[in-house]
C-alpha positions in Angstrom: 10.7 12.0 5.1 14.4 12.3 4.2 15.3 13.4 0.6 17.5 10.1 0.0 13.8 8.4 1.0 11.7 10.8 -1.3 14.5 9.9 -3.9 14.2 6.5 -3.8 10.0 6.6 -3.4 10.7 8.6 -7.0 12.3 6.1 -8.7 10.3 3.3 -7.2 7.1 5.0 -8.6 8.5 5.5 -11.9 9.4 2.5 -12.7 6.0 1.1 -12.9 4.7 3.5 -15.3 4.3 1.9 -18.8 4.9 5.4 -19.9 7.3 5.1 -22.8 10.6 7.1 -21.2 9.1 7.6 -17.8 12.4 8.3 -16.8 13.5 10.7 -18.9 10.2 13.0 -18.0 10.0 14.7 -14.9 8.6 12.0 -12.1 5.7 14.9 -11.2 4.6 14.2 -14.5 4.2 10.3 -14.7 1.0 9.1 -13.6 0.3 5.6 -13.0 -3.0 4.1 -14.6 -5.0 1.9 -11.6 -3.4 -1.2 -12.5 -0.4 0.2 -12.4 -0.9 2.0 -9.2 -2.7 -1.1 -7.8 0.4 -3.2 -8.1 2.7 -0.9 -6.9 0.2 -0.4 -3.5 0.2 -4.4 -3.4 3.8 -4.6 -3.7 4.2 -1.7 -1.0 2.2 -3.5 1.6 -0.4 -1.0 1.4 -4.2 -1.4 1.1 -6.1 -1.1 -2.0 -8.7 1.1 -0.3 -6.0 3.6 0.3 -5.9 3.7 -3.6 -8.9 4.1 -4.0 -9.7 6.8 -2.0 -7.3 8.9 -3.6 -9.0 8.6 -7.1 -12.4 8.6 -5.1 -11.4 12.5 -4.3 -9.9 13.5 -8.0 -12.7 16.7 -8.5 -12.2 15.0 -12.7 -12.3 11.4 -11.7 -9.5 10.8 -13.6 -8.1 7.5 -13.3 -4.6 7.7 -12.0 -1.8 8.6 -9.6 0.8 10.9 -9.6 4.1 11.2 -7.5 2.5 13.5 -4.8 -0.4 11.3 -4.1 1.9 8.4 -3.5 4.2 10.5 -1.2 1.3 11.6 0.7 0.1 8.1 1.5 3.8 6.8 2.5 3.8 10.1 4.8 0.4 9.1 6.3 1.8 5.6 7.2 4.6 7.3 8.8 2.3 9.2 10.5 0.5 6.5 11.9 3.5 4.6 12.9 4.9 7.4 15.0 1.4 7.7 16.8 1.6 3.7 17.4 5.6 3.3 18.4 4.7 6.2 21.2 2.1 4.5 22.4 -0.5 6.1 21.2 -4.3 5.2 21.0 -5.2 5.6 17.4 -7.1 2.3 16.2 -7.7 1.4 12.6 -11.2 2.3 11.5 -11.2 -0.9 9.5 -9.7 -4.4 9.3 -6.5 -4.7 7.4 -7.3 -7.0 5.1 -11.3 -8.0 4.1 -12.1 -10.8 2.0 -11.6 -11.0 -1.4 -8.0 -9.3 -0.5 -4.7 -10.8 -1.9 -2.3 -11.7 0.9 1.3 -13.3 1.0 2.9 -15.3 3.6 5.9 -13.3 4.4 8.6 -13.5 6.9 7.6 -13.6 10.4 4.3 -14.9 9.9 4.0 -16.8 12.9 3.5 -14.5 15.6 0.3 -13.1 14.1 -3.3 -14.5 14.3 -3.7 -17.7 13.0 -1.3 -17.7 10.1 0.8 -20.8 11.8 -1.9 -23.0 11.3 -3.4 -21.6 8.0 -2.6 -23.5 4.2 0.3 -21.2 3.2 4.0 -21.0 3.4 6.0 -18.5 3.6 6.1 -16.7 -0.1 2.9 -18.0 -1.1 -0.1 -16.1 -2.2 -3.8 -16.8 -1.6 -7.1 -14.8 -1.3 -8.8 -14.0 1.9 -12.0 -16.1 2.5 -12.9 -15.7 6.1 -11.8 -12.8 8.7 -11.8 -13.8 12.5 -12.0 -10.5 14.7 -10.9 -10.9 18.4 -11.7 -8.2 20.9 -9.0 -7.7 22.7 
């Protein structure tokens, strides 16, 4: 991860701290409560269960993020991505989405599944009731 990436991942992270002055602290010290972390992962394309499997490790079970955990799930994605884009084999241990998720109709939408035919448009939200799996 570049620093000008880190940098921005920063500033990104601290702005959805209700902290009073987030920014004026230094951004390893804001921590983000779960709603706050869970819109930010929602926002971020990333699933939930990624969140919570970072708090499900905290040894104190405290209830939020901080800078570093964030980082380390971006860097994680990366990782993943480089393992896909050469080819690689690694398959996802679970669906990307389950019901009950929130999901948005964004651009390119069409050349996935079944999302042509579904009730959204593009920029609309909705909630996951059904999962179709094909083996492929």
């Amino acid at each position: 991860m570049t620093a000008k990436l880190r940098s921005v991942l920063t500033t990104i992270f601290t702005q959805y701290s209700t902290q009073p002055d987030a920014a004026a602290f230094s951004p390893d010290s804001v921590r983000l409560r779960y709603p706050e972390a869970a819109r930010l992962w929602y926002r971020c394309g990333l699933k939930l269960s990624a969140l919570d499997s970072v708090l499900r490790d905290r040894p104190d079970n405290a209830k939020h993020v901080v800078l570093k955990d964030f980082l380390s799930v971006i860097e994680s994605v990366f990782e993943d991505e480089k393992v896909a884009s050469r080819g690689g084999t690694k398959k996802p241990t679970e669906p990307s989405c389950q019901v009950g998720d929130q999901v948005e109709l964004v651009e390119g939408y069409a050349k996935y599944g079944d999302a042509s035919s579904g009730p959204l448009l593009p920029g609309d939200r909705g909630v996951v009731v059904e999962l179709h799996c094909d083996e492929r």
